[in-house]
C-alpha positions in Angstrom: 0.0 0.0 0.0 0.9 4.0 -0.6 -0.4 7.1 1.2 0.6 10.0 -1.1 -0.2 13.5 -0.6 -1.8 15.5 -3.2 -2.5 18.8 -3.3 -6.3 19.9 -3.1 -5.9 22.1 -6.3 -4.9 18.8 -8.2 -8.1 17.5 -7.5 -10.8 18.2 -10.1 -12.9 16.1 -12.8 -11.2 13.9 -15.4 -7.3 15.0 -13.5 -4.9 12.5 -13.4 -2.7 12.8 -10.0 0.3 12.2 -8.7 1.8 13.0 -4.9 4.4 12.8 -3.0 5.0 9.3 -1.2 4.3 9.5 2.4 4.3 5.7 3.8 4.8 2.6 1.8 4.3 -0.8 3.0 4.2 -4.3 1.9 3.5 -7.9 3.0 7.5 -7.8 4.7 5.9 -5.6 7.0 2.6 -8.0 7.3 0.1 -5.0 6.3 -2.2 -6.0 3.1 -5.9 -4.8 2.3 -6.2 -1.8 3.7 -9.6 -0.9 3.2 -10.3 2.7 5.1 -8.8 6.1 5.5 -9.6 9.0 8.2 -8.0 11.7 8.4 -8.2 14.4 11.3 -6.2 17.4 12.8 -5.5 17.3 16.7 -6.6 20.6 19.1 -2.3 21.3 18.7 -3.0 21.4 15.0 -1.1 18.1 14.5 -2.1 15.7 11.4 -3.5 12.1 12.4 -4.0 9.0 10.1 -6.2 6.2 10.9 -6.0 3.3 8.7 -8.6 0.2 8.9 -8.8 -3.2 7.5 -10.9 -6.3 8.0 -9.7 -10.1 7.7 -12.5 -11.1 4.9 -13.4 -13.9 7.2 -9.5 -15.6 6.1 -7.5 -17.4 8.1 -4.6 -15.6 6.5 -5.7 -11.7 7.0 -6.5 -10.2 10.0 -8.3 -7.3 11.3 -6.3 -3.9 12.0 -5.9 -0.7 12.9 -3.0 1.9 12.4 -2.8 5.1 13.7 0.0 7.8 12.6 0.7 11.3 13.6 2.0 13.3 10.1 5.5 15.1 10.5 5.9 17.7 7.8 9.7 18.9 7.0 
């Protein structure tokens, strides 16, 4: 999976976008299907990521949930 950041401005009908690469994760670091995104700002104006998934009902997924505060440079 990828989180990229995109500038709002990017966004409009029929625009094909491209953002910076914020996290990137694979099956070495045993995250897969990620299936929601939330994203809030704290009352100290910090940026949080909340990131879902369910297990299908497999044997071999599971249910999770990440949480991440964004640092900006």
């Amino acid at each position: 999976m990828q989180i990229r950041r995109i500038p709002i401005g990017d966004v409009r009908p029929g625009a094909v976008v491209d953002g910076a690469v914020l996290f990137e994760a694979d099956l070495r670091f045993e995250i897969d299907n990620m299936e929601g995104l939330a994203v809030h700002n704290t009352a100290t104006g910090e940026v949080v990521l909340t990131l879902v998934s369910d297990d299908n009902f497999s044997a071999l997924q599971r249910a999770e949930l990440l949480q991440f505060t964004l640092v900006l440079p």
